[in-house]
RONUNU-908309 format. One record per residue (C-alpha): y negated, x, z; residue in one letter. Coordinates in nm, 4 decimals. Each point is the difference from the previous one (the first is absolute). Layout:
SITE_Y_X_Z_A
...
//
This chain:
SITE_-0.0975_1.2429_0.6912_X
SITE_0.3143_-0.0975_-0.2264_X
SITE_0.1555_0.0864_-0.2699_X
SITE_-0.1797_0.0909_-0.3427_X
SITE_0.0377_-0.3308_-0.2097_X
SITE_-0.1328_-0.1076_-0.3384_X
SITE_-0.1757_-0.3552_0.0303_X
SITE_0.3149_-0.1465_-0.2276_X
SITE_0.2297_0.1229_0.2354_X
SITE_-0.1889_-0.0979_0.2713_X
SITE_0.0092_-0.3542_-0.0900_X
SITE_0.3911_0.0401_-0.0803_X
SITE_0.0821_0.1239_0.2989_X
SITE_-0.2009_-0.2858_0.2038_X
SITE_0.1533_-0.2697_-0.1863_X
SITE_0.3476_0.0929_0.0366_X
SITE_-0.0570_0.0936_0.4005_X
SITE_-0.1325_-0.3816_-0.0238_X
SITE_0.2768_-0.1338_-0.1725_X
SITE_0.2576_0.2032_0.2589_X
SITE_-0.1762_-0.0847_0.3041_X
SITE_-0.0049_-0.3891_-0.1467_X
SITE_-0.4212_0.0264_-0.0408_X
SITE_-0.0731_-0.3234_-0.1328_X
SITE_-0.1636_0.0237_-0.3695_X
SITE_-0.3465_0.0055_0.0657_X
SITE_0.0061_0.2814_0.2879_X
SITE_0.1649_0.1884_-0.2255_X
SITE_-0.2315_-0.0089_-0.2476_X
SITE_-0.3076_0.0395_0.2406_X
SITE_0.1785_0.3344_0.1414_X
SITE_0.0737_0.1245_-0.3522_X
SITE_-0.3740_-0.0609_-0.0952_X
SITE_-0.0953_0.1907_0.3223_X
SITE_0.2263_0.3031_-0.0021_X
SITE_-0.0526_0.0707_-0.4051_X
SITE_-0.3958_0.0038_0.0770_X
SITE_0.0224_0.2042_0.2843_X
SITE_0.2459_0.2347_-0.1667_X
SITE_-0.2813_0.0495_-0.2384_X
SITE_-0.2971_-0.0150_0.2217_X
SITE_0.0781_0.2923_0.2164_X
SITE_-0.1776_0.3749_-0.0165_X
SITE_0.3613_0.1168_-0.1145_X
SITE_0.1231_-0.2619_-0.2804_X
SITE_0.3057_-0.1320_0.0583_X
SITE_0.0397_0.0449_0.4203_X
SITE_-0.0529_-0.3622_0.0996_X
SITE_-0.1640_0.0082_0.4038_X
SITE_0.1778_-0.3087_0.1978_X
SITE_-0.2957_-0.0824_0.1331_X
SITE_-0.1829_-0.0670_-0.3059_X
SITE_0.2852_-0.1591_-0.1355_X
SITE_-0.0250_-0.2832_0.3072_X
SITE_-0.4089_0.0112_-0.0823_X
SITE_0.0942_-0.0329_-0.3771_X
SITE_0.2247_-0.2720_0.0892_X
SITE_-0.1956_-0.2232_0.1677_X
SITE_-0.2559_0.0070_-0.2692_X
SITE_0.2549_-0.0938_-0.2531_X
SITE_0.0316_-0.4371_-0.0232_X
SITE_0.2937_-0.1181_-0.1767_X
SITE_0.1112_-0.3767_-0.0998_X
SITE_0.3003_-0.1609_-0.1168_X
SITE_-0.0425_-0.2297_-0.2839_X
//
């Protein structure tokens, strides 16, 4: 398990880990999606599971206009 997170700071923190690692825009956005709805999702709110974050993720579809 990580860190307790609220769903805002989840989303922060993923896209400025994106922006630092050089994530191009729409990852970023599809792991921010993920890791705020898992930080909420989970039996303990805020503790965001990596593994649901990857499941989130992969739900989450994401275009550039």
């Amino acid at each position: 398990r990580g860190n307790p997170v609220g769903a805002g700071d989840a989303a922060l923190a993923a896209l400025v880990h994106g922006h630092l690692t050089g994530q191009p825009w729409p990852d970023r956005l599809r792991l921010a999606a993920a890791l705020s709805a898992a930080a909420v999702r989970q039996p303990v709110a805020g503790v965001a599971d990596a593994d649901d974050v990857a499941e989130l993720a992969a739900l989450v579809s994401v275009s550039e206009l």
